[in-house]
KEKE-3310 file (N, C-alpha, C; in steps of 0.2 Angstrom, whole numbers, plus 5000, padded with zeros to 4 digits):
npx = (4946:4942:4941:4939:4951:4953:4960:4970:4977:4978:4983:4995:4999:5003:5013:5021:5021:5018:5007:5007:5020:5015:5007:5013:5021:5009:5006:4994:4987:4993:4981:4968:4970:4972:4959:4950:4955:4952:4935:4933:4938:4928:4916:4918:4919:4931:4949:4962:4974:4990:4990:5007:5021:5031:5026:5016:5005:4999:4983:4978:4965:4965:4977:4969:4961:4971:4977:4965:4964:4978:4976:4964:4968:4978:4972:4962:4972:4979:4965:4967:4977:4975:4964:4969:4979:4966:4967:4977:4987:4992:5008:5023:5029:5025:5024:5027:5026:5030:5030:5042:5037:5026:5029:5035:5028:5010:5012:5022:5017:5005:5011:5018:5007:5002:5013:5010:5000:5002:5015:5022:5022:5033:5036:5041:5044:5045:5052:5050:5046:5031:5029:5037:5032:5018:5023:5032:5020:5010:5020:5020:5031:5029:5016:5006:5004:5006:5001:5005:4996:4995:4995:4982:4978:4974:4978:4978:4969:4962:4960:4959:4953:4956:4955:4966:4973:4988:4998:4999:5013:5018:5027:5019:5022:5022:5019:5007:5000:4989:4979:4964:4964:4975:4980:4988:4998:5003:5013:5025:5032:5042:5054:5055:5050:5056:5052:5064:5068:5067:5055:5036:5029:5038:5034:5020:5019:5028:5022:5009:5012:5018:5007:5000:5005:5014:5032:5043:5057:5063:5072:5076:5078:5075:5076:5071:5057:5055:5066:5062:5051:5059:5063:5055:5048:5057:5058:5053:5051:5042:5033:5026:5015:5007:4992:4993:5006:5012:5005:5011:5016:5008:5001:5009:5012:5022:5022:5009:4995:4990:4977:4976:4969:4966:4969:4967:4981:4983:4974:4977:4979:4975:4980:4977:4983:4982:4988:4976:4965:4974:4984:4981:4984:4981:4990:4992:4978:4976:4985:4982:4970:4973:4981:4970:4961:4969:4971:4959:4958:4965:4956:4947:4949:4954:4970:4970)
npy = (5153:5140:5142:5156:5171:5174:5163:5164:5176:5172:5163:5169:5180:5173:5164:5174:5184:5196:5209:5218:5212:5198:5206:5209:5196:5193:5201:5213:5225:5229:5234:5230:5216:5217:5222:5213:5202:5207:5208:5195:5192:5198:5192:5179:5182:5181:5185:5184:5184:5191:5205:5213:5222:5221:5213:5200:5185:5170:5169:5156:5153:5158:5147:5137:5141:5142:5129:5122:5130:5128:5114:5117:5121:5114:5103:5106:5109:5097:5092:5099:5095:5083:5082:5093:5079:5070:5076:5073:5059:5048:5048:5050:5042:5027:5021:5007:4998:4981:4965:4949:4937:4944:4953:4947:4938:4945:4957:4961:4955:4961:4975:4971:4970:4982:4991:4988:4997:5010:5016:5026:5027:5024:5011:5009:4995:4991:4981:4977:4973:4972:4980:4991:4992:4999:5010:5018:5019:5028:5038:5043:5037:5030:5027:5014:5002:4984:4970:4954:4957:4969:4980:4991:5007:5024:5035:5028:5021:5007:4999:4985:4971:4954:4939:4926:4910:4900:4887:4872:4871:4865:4855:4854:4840:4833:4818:4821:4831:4826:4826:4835:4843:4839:4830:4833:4825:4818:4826:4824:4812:4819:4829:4845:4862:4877:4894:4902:4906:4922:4923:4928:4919:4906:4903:4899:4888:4879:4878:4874:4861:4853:4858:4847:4833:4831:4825:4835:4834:4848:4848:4861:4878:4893:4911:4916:4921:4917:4909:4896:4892:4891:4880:4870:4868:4862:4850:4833:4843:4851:4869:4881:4892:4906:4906:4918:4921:4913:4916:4919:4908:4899:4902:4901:4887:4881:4879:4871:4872:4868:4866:4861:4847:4845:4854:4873:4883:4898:4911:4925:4941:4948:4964:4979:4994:5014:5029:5039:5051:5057:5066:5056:5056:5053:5041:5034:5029:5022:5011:5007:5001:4991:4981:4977:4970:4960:4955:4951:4942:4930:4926:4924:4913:4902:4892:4878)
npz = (4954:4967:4980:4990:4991:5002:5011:5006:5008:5025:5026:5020:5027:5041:5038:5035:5044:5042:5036:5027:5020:5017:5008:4996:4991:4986:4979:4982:4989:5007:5014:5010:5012:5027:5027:5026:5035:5049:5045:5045:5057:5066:5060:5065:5080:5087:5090:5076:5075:5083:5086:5085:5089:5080:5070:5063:5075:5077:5082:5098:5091:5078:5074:5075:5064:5052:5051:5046:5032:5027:5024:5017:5006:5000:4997:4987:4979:4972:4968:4958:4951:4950:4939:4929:4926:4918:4908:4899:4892:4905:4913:4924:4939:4950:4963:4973:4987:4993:4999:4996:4989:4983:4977:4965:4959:4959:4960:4947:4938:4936:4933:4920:4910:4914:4910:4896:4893:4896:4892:4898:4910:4924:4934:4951:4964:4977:4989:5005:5023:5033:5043:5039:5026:5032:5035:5026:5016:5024:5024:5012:5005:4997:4983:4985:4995:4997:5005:5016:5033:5036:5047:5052:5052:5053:5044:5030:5019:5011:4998:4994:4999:5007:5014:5017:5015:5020:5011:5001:4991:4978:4965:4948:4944:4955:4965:4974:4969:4962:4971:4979:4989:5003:5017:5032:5038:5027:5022:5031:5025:5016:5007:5015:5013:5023:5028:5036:5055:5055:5048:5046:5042:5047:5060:5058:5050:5057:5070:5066:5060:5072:5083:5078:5080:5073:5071:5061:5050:5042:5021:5019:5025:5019:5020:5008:4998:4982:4982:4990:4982:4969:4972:4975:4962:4959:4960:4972:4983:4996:4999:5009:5005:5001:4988:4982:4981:4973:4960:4946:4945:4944:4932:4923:4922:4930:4946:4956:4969:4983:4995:5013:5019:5033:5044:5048:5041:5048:5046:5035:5032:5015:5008:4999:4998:5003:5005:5012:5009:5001:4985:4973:4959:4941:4936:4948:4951:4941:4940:4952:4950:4940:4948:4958:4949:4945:4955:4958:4947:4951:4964:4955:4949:4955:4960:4960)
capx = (4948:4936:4942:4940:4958:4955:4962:4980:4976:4977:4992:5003:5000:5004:5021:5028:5022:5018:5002:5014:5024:5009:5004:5019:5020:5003:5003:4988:4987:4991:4973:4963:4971:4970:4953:4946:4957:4946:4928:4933:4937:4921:4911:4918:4921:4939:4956:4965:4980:4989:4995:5014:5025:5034:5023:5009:5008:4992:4981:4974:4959:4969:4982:4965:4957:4975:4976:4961:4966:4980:4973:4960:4974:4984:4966:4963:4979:4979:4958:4968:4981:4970:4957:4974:4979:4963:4967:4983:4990:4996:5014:5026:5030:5020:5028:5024:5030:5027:5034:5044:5032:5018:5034:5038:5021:5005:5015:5027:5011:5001:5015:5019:5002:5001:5016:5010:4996:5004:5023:5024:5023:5037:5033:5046:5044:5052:5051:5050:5042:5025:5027:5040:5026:5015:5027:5035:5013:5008:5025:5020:5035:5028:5010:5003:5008:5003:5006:4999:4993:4998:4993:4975:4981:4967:4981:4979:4964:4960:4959:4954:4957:4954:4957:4967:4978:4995:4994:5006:5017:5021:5026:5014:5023:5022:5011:5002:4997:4984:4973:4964:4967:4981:4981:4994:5002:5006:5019:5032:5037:5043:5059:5050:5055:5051:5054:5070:5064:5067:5050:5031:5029:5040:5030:5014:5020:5031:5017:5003:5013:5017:5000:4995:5009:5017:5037:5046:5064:5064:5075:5079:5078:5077:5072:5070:5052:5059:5071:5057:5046:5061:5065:5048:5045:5062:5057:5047:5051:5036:5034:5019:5015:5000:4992:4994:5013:5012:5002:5013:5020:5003:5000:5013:5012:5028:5020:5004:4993:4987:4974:4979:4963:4964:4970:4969:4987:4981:4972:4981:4971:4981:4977:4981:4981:4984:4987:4970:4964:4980:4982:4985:4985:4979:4992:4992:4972:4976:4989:4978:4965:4976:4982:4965:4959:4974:4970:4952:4958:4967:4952:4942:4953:4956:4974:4969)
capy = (5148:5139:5146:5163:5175:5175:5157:5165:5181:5171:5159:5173:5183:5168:5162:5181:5187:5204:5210:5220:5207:5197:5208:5210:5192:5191:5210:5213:5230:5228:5239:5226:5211:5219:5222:5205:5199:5210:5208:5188:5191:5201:5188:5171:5185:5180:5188:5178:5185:5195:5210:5215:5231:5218:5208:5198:5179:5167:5166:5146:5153:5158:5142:5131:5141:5139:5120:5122:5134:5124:5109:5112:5122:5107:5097:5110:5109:5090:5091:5104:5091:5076:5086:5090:5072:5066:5078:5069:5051:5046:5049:5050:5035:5025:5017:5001:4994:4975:4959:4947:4932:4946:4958:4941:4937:4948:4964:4961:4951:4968:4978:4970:4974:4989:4996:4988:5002:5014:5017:5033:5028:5020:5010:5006:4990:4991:4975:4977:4969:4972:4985:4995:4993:5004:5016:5020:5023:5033:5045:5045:5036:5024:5027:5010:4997:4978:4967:4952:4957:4977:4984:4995:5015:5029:5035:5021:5018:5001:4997:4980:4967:4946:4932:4921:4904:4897:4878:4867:4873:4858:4854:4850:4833:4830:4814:4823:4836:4823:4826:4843:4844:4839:4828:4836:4818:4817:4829:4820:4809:4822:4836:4853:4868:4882:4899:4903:4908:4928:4924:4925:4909:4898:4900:4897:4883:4875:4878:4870:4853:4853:4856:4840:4829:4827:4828:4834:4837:4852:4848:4866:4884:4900:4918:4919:4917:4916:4901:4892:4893:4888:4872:4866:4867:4858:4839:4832:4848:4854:4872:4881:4897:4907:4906:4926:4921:4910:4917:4919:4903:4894:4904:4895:4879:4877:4878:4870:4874:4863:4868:4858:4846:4844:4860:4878:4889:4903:4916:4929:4945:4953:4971:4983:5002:5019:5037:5042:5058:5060:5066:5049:5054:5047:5036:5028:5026:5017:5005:5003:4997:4985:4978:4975:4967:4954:4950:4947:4934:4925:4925:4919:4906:4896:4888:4870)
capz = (4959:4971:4987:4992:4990:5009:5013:5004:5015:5031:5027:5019:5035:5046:5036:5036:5052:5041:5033:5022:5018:5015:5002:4994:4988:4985:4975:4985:4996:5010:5017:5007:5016:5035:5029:5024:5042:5052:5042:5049:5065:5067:5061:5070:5087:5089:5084:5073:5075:5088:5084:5090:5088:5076:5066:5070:5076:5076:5091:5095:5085:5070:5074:5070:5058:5049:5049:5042:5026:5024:5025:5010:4997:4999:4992:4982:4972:4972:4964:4951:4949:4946:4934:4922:4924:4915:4902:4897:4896:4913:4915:4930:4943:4953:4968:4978:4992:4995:5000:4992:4984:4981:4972:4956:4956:4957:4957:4941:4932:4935:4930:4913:4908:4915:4906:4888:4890:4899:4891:4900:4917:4928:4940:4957:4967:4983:4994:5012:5029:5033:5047:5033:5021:5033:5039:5018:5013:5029:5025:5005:5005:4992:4982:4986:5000:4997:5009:5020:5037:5037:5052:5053:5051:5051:5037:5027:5015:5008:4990:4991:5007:5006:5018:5015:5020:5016:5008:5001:4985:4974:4956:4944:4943:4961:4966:4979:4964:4960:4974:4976:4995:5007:5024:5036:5037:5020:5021:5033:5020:5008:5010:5015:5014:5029:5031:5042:5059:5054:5045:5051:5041:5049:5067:5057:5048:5063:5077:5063:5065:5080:5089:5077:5084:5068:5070:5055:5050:5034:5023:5019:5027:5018:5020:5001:4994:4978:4981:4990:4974:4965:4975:4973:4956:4953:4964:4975:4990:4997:5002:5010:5004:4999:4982:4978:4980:4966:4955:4939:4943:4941:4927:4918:4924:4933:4951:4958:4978:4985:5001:5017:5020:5039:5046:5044:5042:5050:5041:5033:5029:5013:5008:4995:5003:4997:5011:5013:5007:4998:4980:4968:4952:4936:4935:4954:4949:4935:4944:4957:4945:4937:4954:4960:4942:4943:4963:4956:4944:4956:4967:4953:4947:4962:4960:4962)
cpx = (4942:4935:4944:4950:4958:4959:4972:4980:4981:4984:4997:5005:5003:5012:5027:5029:5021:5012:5005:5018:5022:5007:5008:5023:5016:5000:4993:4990:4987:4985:4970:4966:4970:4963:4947:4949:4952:4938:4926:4930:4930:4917:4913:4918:4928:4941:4957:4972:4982:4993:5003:5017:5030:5033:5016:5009:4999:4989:4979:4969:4964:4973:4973:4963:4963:4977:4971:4961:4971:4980:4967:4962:4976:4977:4963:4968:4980:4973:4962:4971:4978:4964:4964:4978:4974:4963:4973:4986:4994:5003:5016:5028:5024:5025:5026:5027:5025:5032:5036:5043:5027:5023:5033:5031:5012:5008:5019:5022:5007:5007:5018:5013:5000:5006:5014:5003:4998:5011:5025:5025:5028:5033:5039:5043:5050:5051:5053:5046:5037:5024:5032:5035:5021:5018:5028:5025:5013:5014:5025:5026:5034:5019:5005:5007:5001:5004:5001:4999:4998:4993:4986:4981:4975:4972:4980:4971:4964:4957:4954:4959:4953:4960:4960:4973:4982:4991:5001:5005:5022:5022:5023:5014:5023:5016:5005:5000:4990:4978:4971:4966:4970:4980:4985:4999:5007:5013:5025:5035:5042:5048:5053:5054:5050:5057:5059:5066:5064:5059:5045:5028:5031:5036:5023:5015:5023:5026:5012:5007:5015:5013:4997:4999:5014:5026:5041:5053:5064:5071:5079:5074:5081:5072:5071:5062:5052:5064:5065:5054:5053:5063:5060:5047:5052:5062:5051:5047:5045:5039:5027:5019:5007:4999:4993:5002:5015:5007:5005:5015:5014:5000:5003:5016:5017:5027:5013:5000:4987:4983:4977:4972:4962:4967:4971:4976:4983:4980:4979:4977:4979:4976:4982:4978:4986:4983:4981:4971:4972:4978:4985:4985:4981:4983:4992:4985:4972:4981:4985:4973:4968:4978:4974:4962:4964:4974:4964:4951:4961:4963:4945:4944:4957:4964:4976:4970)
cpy = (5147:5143:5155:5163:5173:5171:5160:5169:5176:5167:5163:5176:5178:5167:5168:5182:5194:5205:5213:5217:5201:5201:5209:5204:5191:5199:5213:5220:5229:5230:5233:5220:5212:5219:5218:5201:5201:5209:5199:5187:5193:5196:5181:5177:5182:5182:5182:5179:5193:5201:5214:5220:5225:5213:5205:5191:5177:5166:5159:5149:5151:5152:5136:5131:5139:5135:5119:5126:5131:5118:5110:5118:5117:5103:5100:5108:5101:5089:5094:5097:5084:5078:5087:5084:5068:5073:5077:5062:5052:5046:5051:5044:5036:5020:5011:4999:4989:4970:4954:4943:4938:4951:4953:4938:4943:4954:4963:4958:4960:4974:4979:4972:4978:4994:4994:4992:5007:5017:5021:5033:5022:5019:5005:5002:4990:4985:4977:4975:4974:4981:4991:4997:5001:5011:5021:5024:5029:5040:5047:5044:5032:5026:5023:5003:4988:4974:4962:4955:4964:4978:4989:5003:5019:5032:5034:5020:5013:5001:4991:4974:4959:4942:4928:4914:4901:4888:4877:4870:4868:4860:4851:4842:4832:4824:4816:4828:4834:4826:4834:4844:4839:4837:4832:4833:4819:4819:4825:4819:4814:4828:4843:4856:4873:4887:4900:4907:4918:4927:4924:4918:4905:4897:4896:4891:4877:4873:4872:4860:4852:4852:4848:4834:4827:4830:4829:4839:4842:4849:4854:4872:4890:4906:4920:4916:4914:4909:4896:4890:4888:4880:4869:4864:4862:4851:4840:4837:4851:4862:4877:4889:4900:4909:4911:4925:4919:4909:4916:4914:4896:4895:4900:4889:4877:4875:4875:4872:4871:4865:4860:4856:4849:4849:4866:4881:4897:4907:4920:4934:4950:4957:4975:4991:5007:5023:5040:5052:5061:5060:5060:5050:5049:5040:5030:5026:5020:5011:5003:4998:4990:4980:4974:4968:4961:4949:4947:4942:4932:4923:4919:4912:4904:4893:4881:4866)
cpz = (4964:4977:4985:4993:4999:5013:5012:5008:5019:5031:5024:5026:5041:5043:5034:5040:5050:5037:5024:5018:5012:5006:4994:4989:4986:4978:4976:4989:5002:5016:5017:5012:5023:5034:5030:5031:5046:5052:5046:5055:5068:5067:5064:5078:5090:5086:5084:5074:5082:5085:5087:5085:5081:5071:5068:5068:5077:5083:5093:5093:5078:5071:5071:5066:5050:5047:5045:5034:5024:5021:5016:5004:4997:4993:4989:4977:4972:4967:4956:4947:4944:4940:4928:4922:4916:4908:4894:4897:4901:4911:4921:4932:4948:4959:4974:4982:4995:4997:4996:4987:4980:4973:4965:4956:4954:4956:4952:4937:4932:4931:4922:4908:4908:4910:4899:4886:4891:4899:4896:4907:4920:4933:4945:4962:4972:4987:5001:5016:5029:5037:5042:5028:5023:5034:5031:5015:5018:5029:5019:5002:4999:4992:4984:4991:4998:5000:5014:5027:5040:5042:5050:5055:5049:5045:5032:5025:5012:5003:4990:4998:5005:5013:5013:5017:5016:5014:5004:4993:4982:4966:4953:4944:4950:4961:4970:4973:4961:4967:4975:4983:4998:5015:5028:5036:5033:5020:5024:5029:5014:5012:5010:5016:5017:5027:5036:5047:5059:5050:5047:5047:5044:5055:5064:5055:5055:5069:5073:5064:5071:5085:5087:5079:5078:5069:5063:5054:5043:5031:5018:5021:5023:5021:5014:4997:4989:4976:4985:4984:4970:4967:4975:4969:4952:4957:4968:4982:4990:5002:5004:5011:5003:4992:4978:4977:4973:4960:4948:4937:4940:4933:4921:4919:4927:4941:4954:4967:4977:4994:5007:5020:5028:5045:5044:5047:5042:5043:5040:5028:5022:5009:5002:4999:5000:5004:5009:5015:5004:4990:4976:4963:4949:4937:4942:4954:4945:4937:4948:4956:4943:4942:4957:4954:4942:4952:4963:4955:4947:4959:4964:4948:4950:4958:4963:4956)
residu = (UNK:UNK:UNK:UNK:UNK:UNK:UNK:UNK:UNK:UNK:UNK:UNK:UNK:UNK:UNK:UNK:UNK:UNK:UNK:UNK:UNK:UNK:UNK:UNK:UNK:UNK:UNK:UNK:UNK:UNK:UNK:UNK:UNK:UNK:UNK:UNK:UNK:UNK:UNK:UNK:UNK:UNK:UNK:UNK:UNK:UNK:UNK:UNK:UNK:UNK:UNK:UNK:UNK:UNK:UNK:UNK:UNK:UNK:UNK:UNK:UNK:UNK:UNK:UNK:UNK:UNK:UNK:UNK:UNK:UNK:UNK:UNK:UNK:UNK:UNK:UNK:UNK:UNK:UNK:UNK:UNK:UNK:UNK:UNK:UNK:UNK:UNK:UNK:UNK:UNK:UNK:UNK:UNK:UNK:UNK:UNK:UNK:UNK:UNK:UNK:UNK:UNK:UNK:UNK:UNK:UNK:UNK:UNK:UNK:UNK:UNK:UNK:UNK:UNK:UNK:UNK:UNK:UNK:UNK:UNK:UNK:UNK:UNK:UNK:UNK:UNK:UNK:UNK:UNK:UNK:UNK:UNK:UNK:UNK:UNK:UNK:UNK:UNK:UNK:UNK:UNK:UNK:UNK:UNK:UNK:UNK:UNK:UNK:UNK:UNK:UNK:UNK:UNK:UNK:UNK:UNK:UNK:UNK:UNK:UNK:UNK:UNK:UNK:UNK:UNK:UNK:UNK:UNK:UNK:UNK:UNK:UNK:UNK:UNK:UNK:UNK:UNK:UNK:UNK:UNK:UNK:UNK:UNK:UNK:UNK:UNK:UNK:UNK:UNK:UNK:UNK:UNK:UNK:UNK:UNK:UNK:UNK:UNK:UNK:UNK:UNK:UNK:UNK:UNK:UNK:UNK:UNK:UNK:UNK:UNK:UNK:UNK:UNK:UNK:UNK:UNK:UNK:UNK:UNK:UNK:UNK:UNK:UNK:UNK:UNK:UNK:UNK:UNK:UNK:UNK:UNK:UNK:UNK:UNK:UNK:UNK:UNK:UNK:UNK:UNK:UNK:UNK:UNK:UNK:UNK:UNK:UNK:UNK:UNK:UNK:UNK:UNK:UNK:UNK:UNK:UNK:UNK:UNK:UNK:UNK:UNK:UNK:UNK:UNK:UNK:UNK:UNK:UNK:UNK:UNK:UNK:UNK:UNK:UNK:UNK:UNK:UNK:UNK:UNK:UNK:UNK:UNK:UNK:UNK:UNK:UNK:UNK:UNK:UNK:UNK:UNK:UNK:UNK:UNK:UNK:UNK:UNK:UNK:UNK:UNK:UNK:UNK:UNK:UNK)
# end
């Protein structure tokens, strides 16, 4: 083992309250364990423990040196964990939580390919809102969170993070599909479809015309990314999304994205993130991998 016997020592004794006790789980003499506590406290100069007619309790020394002993078995047994990972194909689950567009596109296209290496590992897709996203990683509630504009978390490691801006979602047979970018105008004349105002789309998108003076009547509102994307690719309805949404769907030709020439729809910074210093396994490695490698080739094949 890496760590000295003495880190078990100091957390047995702390979670019985008995040195004896202590030894007893640990099939250790109780002598030997009182004598490794004490050879301690000699050399930091603090007790670690108080000693009482009926046990013994951590003093703030021992309460920090504690955090500290538990703190690196935990990452100890996590190193063990991930070292006989690479010694076997990945198996177990892998759990993500994302939003809607980002779930039926880049996460279900990473997934498909993911499992035609990897039989052995499930992988659960949850869909939830942005600030659910960070709550579900930061409580290991979910191996990796995907999501646009997740909130900053000392918790929360970053995988891989891009800017990026909503833009008009037409069908390939749309007329406006011929140009590579998009007036703001243009649109009026055409049925749009917004975000229902439970969405942060519909402000971005309702504020962007509006500040340009342009009035316009949608002529539909959902809260389903999904049916957006579907209403588009079946007429001339325009709806304004971001091209990571409609990854699979440009893939197979049913969808096109078109950039908005003469104003930007707010940034949108979207982030893949994993619990920092937690243990992820082979297999949440190798998802992560795959995820990153599929938000790549979106990147590097523009959907124009």
């Amino acid at each position: 083992m890496l760590h000295s016997r003495l880190l078990q020592y100091i957390d047995e004794v702390a979670r019985y309250g008995s040195i004896r006790a202590a030894g007893a789980r640990l099939h250790v003499a109780p002598s030997a364990i009182n004598r490794q506590i004490l050879l301690l406290e000699e050399e930091l100069g603090q007790a670690l423990f108080e000693r009482l007619p009926r046990g013994m309790r951590p003093t703030p020394a021992g309460e920090v040196l504690l955090a500290h002993v538990r703190r690196t078995m935990q990452e100890y047994r996590e190193a063990v964990a991930e070292i006989r990972d690479l010694q076997s194909l990945p198996s177990g689950e892998v759990v993500i939580a994302t939003m809607t567009g980002l779930a039926s596109s880049i996460v279900s296209a990473s997934t498909v390919s993911f499992h035609a290496r990897h039989p052995g590992v499930r992988i659960s897709i949850r869909v939830m809102s942005t600030h659910d996203i960070l709550r579900a990683v930061a409580n290991s509630e979910a191996d990796l969170g995907l999501g646009f504009n997740v909130p900053s978390s000392p918790q929360l490691e970053i995988c891989w993070q891009m800017d990026t801006q909503l833009g008009a979602v037409i069908s390939p047979a749309h007329e406006l599909a011929r140009m590579e970018s998009i007036p703001l105008a243009h649109f009026a004349s055409y049925p749009l479809i917004f975000a229902d105002r439970s969405m942060v789309i519909h402000g971005i998108i309702a504020d962007t015309f509006s500040e340009a003076g342009i009035k316009v009547e949608p002529a539909f509102h959902t809260n389903s990314i999904e049916t957006m994307k579907r209403l588009a690719a079946a007429g001339e309805a325009i709806a304004f999304l971001s091209r990571f949404d409609i990854a699979e769907e440009h893939q197979n030709g049913t969808l096109a994205f078109r950039p908005v020439r003469d104003r930007a729809l707010n940034n949108n910074i979207l982030s893949l993130v994993r619990r920092e210093r937690h243990g992820h396994g082979l297999a949440g490695l190798l998802f992560t991998e795959e995820l990153v490698s599929t938000l790549e080739s979106v990147v590097a094949h523009p959907i124009v």
